[in-house]
PLY file of the C-alpha trace (Angstrom):
ply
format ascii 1.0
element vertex 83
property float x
property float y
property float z
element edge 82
property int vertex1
property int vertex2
end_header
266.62 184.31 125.01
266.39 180.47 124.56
265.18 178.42 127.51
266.78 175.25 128.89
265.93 172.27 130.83
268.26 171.56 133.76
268.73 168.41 135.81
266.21 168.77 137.69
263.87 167.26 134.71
261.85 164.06 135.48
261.47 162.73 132.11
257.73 163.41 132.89
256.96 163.97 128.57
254.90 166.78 129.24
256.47 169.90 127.57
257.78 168.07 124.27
253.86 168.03 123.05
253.33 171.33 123.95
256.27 173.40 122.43
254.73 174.78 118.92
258.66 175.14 117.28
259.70 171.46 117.96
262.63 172.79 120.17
261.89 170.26 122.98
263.54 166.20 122.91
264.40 163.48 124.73
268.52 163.94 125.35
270.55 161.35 126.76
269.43 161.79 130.02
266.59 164.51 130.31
264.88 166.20 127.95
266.77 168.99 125.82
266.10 172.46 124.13
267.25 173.33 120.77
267.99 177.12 121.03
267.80 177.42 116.98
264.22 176.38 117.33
262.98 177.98 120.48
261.28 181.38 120.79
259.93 180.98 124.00
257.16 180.86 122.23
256.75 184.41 120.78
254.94 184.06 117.74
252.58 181.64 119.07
251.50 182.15 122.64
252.27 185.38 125.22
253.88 182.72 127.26
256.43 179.99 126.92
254.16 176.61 126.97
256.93 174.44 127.95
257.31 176.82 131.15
253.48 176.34 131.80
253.28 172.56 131.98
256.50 171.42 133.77
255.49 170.09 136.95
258.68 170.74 138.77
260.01 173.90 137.14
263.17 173.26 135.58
262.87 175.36 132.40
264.69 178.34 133.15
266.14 181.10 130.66
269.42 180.02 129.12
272.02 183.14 129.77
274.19 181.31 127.06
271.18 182.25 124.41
270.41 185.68 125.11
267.88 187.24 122.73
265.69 189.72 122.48
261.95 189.60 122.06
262.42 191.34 118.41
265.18 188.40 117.79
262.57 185.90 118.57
260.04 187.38 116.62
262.61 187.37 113.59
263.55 183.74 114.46
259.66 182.57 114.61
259.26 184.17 110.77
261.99 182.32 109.32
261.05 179.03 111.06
257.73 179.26 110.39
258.50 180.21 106.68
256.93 183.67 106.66
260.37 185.00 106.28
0 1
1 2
2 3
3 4
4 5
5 6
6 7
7 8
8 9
9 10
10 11
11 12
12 13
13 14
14 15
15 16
16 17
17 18
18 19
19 20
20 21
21 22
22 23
23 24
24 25
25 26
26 27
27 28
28 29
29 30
30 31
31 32
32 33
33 34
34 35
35 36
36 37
37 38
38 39
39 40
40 41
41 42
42 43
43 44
44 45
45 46
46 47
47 48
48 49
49 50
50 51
51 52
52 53
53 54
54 55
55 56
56 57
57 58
58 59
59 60
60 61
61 62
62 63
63 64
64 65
65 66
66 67
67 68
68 69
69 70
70 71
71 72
72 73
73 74
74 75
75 76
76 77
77 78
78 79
79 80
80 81
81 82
């Protein structure tokens, strides 16, 4: 499953440096998740950095990107090219 950043973002920059894929940008308003890139960072870390760093918890799991850990794993091959 893809994560998300709700309202509740600040804008504070801290999870865009930390997320290994590149999911993580400045939107129009907060700070956005690209579920194509995200793998909540399986393939990198046991846990998702972004999730780690944000200061006021507004990275939750996205129910509209459901995916298993085996789906992430698959997705973190291909976009890191060992696929």
């Amino acid at each position: 499953m893809s994560l998300k950043i709700t309202e509740d973002c600040i804008n504070c920059d801290v999870c865009e440096p930390e997320c290994p894929n590149g999911a993580i940008s400045q939107g129009e308003e907060i700070y956005v998740i690209d579920p194509n890139l995200c793998t909540e960072c399986v393939g990198h870390y046991n846990e998702p950095q972004c999730q780690q760093v944000c200061p006021v918890d507004c990275i939750p799991l996205d129910p509209e990107h459901v995916e298993s850990k085996d789906q992430l794993h698959e997705k973190y091959l291909k976009i890191s090219g060992q696929a």
